[in-house]
PyMOL Python script that loads the backbone (N, CA, C, O; Angstrom):
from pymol import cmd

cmd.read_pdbstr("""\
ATOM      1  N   UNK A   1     131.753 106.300  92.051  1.00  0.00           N
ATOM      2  CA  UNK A   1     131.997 105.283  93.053  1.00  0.00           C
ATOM      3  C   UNK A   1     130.913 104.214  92.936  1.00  0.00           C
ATOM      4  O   UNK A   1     129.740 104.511  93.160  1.00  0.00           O
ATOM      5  N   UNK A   2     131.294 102.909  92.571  1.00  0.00           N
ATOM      6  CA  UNK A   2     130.309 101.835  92.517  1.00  0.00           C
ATOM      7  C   UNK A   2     130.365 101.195  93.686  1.00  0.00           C
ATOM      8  O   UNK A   2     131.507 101.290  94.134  1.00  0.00           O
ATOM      9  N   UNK A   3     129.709 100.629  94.339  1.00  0.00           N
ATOM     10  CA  UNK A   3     129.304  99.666  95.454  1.00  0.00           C
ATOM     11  C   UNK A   3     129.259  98.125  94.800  1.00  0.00           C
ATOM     12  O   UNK A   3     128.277  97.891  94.096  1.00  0.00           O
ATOM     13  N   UNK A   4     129.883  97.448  94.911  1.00  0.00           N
ATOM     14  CA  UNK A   4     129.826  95.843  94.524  1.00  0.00           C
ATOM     15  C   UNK A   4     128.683  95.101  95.433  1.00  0.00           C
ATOM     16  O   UNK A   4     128.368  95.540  96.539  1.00  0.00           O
ATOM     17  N   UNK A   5     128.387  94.512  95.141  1.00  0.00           N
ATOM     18  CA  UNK A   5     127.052  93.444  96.084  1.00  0.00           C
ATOM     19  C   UNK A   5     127.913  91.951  96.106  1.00  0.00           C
ATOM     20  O   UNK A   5     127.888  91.031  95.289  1.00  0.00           O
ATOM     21  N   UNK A   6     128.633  92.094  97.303  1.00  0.00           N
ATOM     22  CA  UNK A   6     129.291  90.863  97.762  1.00  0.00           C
ATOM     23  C   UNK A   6     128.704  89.945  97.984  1.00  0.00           C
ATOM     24  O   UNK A   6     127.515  90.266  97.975  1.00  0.00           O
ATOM     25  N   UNK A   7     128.915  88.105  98.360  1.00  0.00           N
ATOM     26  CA  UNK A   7     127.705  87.590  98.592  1.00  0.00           C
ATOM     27  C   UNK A   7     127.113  87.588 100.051  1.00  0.00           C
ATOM     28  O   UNK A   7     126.043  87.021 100.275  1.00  0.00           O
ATOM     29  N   UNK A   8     127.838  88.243 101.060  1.00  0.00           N
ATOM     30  CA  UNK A   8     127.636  88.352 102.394  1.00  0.00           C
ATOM     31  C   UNK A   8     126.449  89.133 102.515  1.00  0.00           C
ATOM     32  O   UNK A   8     125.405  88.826 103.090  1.00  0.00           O
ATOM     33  N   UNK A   9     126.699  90.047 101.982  1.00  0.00           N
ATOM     34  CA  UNK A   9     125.935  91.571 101.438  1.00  0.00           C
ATOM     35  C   UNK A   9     124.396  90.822 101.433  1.00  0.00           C
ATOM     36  O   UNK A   9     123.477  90.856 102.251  1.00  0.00           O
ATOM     37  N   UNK A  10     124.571  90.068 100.003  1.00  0.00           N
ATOM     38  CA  UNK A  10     123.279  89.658  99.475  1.00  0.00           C
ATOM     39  C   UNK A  10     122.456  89.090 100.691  1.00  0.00           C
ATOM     40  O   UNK A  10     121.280  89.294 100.995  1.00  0.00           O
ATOM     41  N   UNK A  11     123.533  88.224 101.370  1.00  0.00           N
ATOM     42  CA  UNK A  11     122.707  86.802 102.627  1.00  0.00           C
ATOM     43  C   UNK A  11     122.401  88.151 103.474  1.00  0.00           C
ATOM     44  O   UNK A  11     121.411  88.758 103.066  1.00  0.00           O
ATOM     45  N   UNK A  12     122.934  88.609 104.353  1.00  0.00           N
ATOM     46  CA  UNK A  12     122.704  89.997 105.046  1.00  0.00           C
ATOM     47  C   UNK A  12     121.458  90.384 104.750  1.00  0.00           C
ATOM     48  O   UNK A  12     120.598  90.251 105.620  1.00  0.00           O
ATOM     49  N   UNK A  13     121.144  90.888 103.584  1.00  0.00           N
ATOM     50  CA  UNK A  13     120.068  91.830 103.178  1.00  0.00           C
ATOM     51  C   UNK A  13     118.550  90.554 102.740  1.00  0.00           C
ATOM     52  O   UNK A  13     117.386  90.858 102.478  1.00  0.00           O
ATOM     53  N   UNK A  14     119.138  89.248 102.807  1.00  0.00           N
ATOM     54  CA  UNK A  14     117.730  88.498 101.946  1.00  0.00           C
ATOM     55  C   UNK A  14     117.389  88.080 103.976  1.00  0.00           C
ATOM     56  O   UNK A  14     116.298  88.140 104.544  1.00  0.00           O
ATOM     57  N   UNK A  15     118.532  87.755 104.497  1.00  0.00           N
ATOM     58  CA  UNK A  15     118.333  87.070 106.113  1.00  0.00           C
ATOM     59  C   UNK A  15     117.050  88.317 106.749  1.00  0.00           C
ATOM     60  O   UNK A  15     115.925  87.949 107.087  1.00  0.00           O
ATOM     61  N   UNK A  16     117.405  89.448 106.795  1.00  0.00           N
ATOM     62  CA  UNK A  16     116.711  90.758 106.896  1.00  0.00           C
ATOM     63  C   UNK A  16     116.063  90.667 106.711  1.00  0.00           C
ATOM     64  O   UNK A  16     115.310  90.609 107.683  1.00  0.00           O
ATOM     65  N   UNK A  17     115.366  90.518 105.311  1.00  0.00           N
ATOM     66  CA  UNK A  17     114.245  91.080 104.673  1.00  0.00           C
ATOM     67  C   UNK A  17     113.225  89.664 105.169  1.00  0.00           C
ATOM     68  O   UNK A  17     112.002  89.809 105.154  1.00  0.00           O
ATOM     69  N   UNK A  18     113.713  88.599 105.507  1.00  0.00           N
ATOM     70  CA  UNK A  18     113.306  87.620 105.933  1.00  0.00           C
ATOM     71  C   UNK A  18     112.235  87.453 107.577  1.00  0.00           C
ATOM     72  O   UNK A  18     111.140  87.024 107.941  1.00  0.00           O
ATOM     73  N   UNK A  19     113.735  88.270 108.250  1.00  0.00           N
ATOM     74  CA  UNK A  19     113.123  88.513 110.008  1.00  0.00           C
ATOM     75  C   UNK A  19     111.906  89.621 109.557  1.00  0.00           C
ATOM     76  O   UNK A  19     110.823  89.755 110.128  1.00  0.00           O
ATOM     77  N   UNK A  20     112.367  90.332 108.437  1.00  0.00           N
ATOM     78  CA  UNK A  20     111.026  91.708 108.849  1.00  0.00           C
ATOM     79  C   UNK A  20     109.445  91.665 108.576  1.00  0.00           C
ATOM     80  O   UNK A  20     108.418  92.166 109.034  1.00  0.00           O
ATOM     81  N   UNK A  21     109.981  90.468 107.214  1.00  0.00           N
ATOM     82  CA  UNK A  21     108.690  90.595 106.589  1.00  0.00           C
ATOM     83  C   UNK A  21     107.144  89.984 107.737  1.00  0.00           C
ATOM     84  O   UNK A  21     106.032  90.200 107.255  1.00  0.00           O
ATOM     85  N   UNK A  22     107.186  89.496 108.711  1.00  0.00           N
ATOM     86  CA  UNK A  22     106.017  89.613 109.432  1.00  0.00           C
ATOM     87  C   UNK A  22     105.737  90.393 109.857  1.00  0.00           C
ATOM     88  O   UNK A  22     104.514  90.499 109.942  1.00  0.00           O
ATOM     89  N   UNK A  23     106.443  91.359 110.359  1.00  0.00           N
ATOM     90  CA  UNK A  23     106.145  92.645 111.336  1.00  0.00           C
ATOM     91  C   UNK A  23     105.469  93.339 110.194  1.00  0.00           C
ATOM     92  O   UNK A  23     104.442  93.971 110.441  1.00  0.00           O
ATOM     93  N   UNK A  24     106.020  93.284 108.736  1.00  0.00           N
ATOM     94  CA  UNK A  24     105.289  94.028 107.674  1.00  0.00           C
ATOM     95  C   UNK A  24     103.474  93.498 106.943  1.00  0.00           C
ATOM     96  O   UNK A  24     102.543  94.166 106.493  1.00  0.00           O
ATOM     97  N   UNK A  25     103.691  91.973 107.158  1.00  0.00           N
ATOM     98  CA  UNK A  25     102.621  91.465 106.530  1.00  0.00           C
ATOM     99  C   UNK A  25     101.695  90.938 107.728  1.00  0.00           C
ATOM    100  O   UNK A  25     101.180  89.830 107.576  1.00  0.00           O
ATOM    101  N   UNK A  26     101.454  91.628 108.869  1.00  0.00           N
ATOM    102  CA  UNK A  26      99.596  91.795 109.570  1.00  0.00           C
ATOM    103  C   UNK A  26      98.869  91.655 109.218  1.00  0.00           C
ATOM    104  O   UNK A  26      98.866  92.037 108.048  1.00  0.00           O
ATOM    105  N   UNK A  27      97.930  91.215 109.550  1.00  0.00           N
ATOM    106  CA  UNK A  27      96.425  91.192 108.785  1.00  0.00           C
ATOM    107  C   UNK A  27      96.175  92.697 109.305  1.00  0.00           C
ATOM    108  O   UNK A  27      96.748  93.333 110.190  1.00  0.00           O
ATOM    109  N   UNK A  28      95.165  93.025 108.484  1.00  0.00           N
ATOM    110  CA  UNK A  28      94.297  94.369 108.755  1.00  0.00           C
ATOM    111  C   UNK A  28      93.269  94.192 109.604  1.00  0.00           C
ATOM    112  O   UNK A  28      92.712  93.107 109.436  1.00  0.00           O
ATOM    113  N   UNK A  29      92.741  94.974 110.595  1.00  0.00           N
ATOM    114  CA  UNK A  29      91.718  95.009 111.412  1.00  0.00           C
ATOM    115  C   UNK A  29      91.035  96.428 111.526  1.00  0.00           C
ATOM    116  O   UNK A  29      91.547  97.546 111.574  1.00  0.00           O
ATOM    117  N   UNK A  30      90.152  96.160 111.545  1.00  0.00           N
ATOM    118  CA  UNK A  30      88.973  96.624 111.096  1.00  0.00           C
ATOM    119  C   UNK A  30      88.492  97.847 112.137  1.00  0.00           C
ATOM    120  O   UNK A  30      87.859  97.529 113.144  1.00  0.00           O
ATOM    121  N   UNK A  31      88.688  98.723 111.971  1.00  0.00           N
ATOM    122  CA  UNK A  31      88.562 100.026 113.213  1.00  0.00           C
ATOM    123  C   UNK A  31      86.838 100.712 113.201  1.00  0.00           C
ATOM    124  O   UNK A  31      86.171 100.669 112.167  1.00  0.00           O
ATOM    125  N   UNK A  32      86.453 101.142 114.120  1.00  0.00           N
ATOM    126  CA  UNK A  32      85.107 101.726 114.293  1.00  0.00           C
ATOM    127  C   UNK A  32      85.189 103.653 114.062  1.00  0.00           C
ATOM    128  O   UNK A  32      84.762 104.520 114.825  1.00  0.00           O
ATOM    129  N   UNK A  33      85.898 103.808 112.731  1.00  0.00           N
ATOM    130  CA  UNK A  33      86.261 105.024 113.011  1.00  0.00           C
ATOM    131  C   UNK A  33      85.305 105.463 111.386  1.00  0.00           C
ATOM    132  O   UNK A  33      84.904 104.672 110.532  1.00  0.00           O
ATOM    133  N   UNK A  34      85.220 106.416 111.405  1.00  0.00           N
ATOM    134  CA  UNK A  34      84.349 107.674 110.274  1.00  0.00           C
ATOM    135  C   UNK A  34      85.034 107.738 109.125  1.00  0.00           C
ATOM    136  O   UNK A  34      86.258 107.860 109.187  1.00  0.00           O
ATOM    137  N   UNK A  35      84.385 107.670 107.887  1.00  0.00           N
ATOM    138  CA  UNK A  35      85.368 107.812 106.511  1.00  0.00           C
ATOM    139  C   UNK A  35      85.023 108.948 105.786  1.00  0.00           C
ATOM    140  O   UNK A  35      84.032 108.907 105.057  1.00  0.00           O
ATOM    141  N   UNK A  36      85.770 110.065 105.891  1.00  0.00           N
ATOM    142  CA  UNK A  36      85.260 111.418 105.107  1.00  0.00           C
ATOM    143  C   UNK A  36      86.043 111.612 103.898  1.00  0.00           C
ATOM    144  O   UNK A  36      87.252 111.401 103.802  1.00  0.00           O
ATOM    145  N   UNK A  37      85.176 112.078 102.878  1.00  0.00           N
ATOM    146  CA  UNK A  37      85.394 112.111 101.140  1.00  0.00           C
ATOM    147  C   UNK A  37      85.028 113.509 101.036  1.00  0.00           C
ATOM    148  O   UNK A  37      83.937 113.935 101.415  1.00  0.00           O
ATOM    149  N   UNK A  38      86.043 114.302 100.464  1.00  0.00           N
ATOM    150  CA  UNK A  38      85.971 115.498 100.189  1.00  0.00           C
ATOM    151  C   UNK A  38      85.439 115.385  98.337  1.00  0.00           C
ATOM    152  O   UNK A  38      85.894 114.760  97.378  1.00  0.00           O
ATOM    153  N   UNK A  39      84.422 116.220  98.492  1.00  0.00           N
ATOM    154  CA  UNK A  39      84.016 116.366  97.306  1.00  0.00           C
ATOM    155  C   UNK A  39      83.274 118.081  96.507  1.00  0.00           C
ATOM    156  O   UNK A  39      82.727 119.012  97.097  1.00  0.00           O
ATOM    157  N   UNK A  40      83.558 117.918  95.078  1.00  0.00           N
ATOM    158  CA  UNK A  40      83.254 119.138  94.795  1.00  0.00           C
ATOM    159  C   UNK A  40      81.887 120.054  95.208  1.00  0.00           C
ATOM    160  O   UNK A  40      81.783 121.268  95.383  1.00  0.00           O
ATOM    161  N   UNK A  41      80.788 118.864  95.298  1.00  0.00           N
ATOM    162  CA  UNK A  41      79.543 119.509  95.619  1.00  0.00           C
ATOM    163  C   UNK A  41      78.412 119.832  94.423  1.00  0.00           C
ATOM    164  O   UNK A  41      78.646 119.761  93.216  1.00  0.00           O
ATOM    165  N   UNK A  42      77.369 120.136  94.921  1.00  0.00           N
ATOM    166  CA  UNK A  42      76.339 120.155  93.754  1.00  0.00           C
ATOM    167  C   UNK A  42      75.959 118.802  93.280  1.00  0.00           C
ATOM    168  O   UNK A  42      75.587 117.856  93.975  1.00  0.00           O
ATOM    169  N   UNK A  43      76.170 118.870  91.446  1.00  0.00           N
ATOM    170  CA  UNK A  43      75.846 117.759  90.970  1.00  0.00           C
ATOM    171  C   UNK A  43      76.605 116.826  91.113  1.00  0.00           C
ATOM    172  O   UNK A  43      76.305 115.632  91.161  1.00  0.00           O
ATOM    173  N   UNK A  44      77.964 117.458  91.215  1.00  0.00           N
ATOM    174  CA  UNK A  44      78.765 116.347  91.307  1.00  0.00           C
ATOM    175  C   UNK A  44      78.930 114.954  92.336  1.00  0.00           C
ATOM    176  O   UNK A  44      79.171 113.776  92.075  1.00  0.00           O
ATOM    177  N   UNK A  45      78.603 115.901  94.012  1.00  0.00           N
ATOM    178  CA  UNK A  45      78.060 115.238  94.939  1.00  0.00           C
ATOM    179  C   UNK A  45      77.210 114.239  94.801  1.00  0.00           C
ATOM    180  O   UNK A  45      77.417 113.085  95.176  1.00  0.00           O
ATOM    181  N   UNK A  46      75.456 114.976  93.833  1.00  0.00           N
ATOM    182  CA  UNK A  46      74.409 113.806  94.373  1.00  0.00           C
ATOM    183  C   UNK A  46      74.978 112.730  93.637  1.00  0.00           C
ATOM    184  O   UNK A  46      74.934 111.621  94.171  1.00  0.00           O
ATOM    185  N   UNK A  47      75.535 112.844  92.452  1.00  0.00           N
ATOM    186  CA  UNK A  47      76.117 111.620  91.612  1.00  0.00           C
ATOM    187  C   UNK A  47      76.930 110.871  91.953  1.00  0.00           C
ATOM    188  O   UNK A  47      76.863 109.714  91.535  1.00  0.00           O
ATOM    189  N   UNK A  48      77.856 111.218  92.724  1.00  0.00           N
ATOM    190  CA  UNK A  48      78.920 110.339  93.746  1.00  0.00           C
ATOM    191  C   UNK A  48      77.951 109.852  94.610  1.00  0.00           C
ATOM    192  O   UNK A  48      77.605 108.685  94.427  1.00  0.00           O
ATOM    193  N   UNK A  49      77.460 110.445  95.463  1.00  0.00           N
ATOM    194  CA  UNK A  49      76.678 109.727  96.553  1.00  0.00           C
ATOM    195  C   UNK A  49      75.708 108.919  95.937  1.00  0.00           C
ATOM    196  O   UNK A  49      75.515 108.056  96.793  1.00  0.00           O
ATOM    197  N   UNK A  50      74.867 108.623  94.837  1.00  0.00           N
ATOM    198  CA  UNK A  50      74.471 107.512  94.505  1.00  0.00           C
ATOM    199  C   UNK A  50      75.160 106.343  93.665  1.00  0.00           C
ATOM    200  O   UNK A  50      74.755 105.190  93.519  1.00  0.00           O
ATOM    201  N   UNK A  51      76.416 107.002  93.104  1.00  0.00           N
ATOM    202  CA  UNK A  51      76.578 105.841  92.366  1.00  0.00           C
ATOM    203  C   UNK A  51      78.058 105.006  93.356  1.00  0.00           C
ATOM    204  O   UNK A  51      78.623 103.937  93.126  1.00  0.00           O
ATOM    205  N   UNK A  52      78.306 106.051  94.484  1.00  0.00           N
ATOM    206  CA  UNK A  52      79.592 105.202  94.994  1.00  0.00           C
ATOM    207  C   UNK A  52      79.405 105.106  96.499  1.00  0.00           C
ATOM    208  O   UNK A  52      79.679 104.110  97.170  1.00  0.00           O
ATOM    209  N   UNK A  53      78.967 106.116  96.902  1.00  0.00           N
ATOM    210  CA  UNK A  53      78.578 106.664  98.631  1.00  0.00           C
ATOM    211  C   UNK A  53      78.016 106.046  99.459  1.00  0.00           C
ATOM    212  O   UNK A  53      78.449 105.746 100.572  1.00  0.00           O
ATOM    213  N   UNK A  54      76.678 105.718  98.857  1.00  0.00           N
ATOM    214  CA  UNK A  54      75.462 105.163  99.512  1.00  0.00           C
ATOM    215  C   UNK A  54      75.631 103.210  98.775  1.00  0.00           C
ATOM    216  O   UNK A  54      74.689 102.434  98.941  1.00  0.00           O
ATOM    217  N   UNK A  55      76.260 102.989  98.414  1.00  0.00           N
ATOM    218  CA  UNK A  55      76.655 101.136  97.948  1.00  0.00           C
ATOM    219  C   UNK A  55      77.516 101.217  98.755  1.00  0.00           C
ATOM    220  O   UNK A  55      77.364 100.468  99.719  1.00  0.00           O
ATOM    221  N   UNK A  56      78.496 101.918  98.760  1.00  0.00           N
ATOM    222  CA  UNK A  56      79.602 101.638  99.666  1.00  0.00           C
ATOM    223  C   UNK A  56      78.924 101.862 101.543  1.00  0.00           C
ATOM    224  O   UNK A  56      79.458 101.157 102.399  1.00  0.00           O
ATOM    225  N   UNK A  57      78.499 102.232 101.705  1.00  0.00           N
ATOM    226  CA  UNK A  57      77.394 102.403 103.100  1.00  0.00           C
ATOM    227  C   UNK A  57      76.551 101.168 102.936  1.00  0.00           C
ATOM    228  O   UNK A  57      76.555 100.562 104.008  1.00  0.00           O
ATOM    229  N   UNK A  58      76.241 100.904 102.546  1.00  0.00           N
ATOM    230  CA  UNK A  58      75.423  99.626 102.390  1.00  0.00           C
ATOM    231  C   UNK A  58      76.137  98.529 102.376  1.00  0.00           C
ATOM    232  O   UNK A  58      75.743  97.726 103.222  1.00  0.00           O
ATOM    233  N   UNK A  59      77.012  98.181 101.767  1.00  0.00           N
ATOM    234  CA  UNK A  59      77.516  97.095 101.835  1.00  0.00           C
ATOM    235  C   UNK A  59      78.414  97.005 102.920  1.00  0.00           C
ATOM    236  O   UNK A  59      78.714  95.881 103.321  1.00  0.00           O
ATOM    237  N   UNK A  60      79.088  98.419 103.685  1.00  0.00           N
ATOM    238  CA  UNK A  60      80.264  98.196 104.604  1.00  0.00           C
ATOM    239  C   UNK A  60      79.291  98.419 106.150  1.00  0.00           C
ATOM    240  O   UNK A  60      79.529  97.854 107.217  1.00  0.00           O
ATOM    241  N   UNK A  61      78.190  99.386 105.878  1.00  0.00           N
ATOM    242  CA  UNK A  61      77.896  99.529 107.094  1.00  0.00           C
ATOM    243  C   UNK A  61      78.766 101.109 107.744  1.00  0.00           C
ATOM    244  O   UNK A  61      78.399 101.624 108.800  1.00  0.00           O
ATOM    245  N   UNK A  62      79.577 101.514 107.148  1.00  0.00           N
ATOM    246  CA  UNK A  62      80.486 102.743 107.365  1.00  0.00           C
ATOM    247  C   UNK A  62      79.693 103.780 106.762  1.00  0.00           C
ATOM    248  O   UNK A  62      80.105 104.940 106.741  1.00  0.00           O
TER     249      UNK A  62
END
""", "prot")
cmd.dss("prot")
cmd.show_as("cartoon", "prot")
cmd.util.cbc("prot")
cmd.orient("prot")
């Protein structure tokens, strides 16, 4: 069973995608909430935490 894409169809679905797209494209805002990174531990840890952990804390403040 094929479905044809009439041109009603098309206006229908572009009119749509038209009304929605603001509700979809928000800006992001910025929450006061905790960012936890599960990690293996040991060496692997201190090496994450200096080379990604502690820049990323520094520069975000998180």
């Amino acid at each position: 069973m094929t479905a044809r894409m009439s041109r009603r169809r098309a206006l229908a679905l572009g009119a749509g995608a038209l009304l929605g797209a603001p509700a979809i494209m928000c800006s992001a805002r910025a929450q006061g909430r905790t960012v936890y990174v599960n990690s293996y531990g040991g060496v692997w840890e201190s090496s994450w935490r200096k080379a990604f952990f502690e820049p990323f804390t520094a520069q975000t403040g998180i």
